[in-house]
N, C-alpha and C positions, 0 to 999 in steps of 0.2 A: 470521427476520431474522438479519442479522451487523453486525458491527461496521463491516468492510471488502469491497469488493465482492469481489476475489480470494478471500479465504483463506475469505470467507462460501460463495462457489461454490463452490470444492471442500472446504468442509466436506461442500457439499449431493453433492456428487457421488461422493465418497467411500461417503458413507452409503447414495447410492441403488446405488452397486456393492457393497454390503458388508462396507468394507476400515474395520480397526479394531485395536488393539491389546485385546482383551479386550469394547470395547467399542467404538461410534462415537465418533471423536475429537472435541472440541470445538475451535471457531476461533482460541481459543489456541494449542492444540499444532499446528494446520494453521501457522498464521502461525510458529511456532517452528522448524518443518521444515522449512520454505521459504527457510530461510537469507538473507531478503533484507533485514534490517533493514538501514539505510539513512540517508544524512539527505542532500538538494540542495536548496537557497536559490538562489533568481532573485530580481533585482530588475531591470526594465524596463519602458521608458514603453511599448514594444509590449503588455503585459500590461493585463487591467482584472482587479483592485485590481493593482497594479504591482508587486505583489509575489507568490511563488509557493513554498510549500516543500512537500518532501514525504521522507515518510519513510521509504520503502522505496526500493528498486531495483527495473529493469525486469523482473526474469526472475524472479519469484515462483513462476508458475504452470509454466512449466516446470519449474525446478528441482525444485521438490517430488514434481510425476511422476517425474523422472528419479530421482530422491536416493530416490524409494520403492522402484524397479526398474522403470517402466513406461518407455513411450515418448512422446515428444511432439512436438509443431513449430508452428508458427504454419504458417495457411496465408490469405495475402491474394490477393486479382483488385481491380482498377479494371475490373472488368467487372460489373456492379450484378447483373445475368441470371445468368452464372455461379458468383457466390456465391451468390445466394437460390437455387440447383438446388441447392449443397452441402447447403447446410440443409436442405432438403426432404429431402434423399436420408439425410440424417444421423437425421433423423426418424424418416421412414419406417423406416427399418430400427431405432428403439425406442432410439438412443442421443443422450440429451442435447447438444445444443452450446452449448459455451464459448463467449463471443462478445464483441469490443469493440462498445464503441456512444459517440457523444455525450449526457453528458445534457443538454443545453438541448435534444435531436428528443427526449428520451422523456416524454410527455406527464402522467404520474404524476407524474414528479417534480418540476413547475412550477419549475426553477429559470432564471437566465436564464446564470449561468457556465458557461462550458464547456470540455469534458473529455474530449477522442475515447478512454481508455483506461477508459474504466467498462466492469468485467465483469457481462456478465447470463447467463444460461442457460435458453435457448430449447428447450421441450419439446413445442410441439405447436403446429398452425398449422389454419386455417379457413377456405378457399378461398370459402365462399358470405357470412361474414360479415367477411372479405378481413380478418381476425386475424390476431394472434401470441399463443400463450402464453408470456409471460416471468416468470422468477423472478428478483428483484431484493434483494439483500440489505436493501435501503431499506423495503422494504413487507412487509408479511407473509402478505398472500394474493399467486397468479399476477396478474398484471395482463395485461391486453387492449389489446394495440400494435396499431392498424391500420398494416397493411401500408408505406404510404407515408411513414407517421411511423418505420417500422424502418428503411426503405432509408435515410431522410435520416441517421438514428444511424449507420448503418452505413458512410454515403459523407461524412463529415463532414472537412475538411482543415486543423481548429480545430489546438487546442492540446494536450498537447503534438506532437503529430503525426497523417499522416490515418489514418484508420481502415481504410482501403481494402479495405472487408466482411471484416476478419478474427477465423477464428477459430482455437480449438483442437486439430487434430487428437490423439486422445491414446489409446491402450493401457495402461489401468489393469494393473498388477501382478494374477497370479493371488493372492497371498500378499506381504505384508506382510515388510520386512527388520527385523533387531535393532533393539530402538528407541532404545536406545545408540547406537549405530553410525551410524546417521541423527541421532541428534540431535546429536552429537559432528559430524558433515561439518557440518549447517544452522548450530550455531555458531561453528565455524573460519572458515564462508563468509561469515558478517556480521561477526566482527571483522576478517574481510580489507576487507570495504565498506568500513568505518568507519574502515578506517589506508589505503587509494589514495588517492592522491594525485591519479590522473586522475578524470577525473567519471563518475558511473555512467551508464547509459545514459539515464536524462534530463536528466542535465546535459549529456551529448554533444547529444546533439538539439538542446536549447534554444539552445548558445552557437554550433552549427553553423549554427543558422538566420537567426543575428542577431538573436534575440530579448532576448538579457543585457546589461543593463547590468555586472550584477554574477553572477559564478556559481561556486558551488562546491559539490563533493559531500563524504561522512564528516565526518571530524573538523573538516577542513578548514572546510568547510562550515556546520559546526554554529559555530568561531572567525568566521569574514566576518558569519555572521548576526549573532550579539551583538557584533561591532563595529560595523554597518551599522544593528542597529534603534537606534542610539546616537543615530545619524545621522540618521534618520527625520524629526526636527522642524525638519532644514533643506534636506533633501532634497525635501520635500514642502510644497503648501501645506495648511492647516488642512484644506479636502474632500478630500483626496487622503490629508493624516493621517489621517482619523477613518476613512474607508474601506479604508483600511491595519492600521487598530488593530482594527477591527471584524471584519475579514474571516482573522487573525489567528487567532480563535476558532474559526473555520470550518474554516483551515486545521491548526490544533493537534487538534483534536479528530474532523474529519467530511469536510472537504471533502479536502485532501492529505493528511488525518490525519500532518504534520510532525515533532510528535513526542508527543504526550501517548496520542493509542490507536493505534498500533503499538505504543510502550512497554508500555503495560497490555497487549495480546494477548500479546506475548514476556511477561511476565511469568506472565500466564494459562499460556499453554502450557507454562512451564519447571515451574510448580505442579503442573501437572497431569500432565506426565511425570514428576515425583517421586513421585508416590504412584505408582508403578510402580518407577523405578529406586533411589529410597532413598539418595541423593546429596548431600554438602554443598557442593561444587560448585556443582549445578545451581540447590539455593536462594539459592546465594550469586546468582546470573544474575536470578532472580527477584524477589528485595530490589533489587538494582541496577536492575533494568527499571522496575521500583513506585516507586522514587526518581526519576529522571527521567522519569519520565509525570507525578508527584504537579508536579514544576516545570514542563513546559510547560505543566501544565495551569493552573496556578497562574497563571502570566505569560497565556494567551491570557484569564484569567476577569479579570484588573485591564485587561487592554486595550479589555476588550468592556463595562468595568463602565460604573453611570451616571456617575458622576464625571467635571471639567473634561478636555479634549482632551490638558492637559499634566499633566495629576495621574494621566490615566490612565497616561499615556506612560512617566512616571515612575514609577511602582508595576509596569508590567511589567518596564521594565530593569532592576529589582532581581531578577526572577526570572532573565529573560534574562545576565543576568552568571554565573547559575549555573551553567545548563546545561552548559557547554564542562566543568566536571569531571565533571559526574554520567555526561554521555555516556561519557567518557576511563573513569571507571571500567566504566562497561557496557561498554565493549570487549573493556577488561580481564580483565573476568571471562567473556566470552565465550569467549575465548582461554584461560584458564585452565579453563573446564568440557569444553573441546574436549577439552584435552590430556590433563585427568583420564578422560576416557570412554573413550579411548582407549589408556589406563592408560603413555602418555610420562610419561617419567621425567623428562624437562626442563620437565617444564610450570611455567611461572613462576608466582612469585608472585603472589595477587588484590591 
């Protein structure tokens, strides 16, 4: 199992090419070197809860192949035939595929929200009992997708955009680059996230679509939110509050993972390449990541608690007023462990 469906898959994929710094990396250090920490807040009545955050940026899984030395690309069809041949042929010839799917089609996972950018990783298929074998970071055995149930994940035109049967194409690195050196690019790349000013690519999508009431990505983003959930209890009625506050949990921790577990995997990861590189830098990245995960997490467990509609509401704004520093300093020192790995001489101040 993993935390997050991306960096859970290509922990798994990594491992099964057997690329590793000494050892197989854990999800931490995958999600570390994928440089896409991240934060976009939506609020729209198009949405059900109407609200939507997430904590990463679009290009996870590429970057990380690229930033390792491998190659990569997305490759989609709105031709349903043509992509299920990809997969077969990806198969057959013994190499895993990366793959979006919806989950509200993946029948394991009984949920009823949906999500056309859920990664799974498709290893084996069964023409007579008309299967898929999928590896789901949510489960921790293969699960058994019949057929029709994969095409619908696959041909899905939900939210945040359609899936249109895409998958991975990728060329794993023979050899593995300095793990300084990559992890110095992965953190330069998420404090650049977190100071644009323009939206990442799902805040592009969303407000492209007409989907935003309200929409912002980084820092930015992470400021609209804790002015906006201020706003909540007049923005909303009481069912639309409570589904707002509750789903909040969902979103902090599991479902957008917004901001509580991306913060703990960077945190994870920065731990875990220190006991390799020996850095007070990169601890400092990891204390800071643990500090802002310890607050969203804090804020989505008063929203989610038993407590009145407005008692809850009120116990989380207390966390939610925090965030907007703890993030500012996790940038901070993102940008500072960059410049230290890198051994620049101008690297500012944590």
């Amino acid at each position: 199992m993993g935390g997050h469906c991306g960096s859970g898959a290509l922990r798994d994929l990594m491992q099964w090419h057997g690329l590793g710094w000494d050892r197989p990396p854990t999800e931490g250090l995958v999600f570390a070197l994928g440089g896409a920490l991240d934060f976009s807040y939506v609020r729209s009545a198009a949405l059900v809860p109407p609200v939507y955050l997430v904590g990463r940026g679009g290009d996870l899984e590429l970057d990380l192949i690229r930033r390792l030395g491998g190659r990569a690309a997305l490759r989609a069809t709105d031709d349903p035939q043509a992509g299920w041949q990809h997969v077969r042929d990806e198969l057959d010839a013994g190499r895993p595929v990366l793959a979006w799917a919806d989950i509200a089609e993946l029948p394991y996972l009984r949920v009823r929200l949906r999500m056309s950018r859920h990664d799974i990783v498709l290893i084996g298929y069964d023409d007579d009992r008309q299967l898929v074998h999928v590896v789901d970071n949510d489960r921790v055995d293969t699960q058994l997708v019949p057929y029709d149930a994969l095409a619908r994940a696959r041909a899905s035109t939900s939210f945040p955009e359609p899936t249109r049967h895409t998958t991975y194409d990728i060329t794993w690195p023979a050899a593995l680059p300095d793990l300084g050196d990559a992890l110095a690019d992965a953190f330069r790349r998420s404090a650049d996230a977190m100071t644009a000013t323009s939206p990442s690519i799902f805040g592009t999508t969303i407000a492209g679509s007409g989907y935003a009431g309200a929409a912002a990505s980084g820092l930015a983003g992470v400021a609209l939110f804790a002015e906006d959930f201020c706003r909540w209890p007049d923005l909303f009625d009481d069912t639309a509050l409570d589904v707002a506050l509750r789903s909040l949990g969902a979103f902090v921790e599991k479902a957008g993972t917004g901001g509580g577990l991306f913060r703990k995997l960077l945190a994870d990861g920065a731990h875990d390449a220190n006991l390799r590189l020996h850095d007070s830098a990169v601890d400092q990245v990891a204390a800071a990541a643990a500090d802002a995960a310890a607050t969203w997490s804090a804020a989505a467990a008063a929203a989610a608690s038993s407590a009145g509609l407005r008692q809850r509401h009120a116990a989380a704004a207390e966390h939610v007023q925090q965030v907007t520093d703890y993030e500012t300093t996790l940038r901070d020192r993102l940008a500072h462990a960059a410049a230290v790995l890198t051994k620049d001489d101008a690297a500012p101040p944590a």
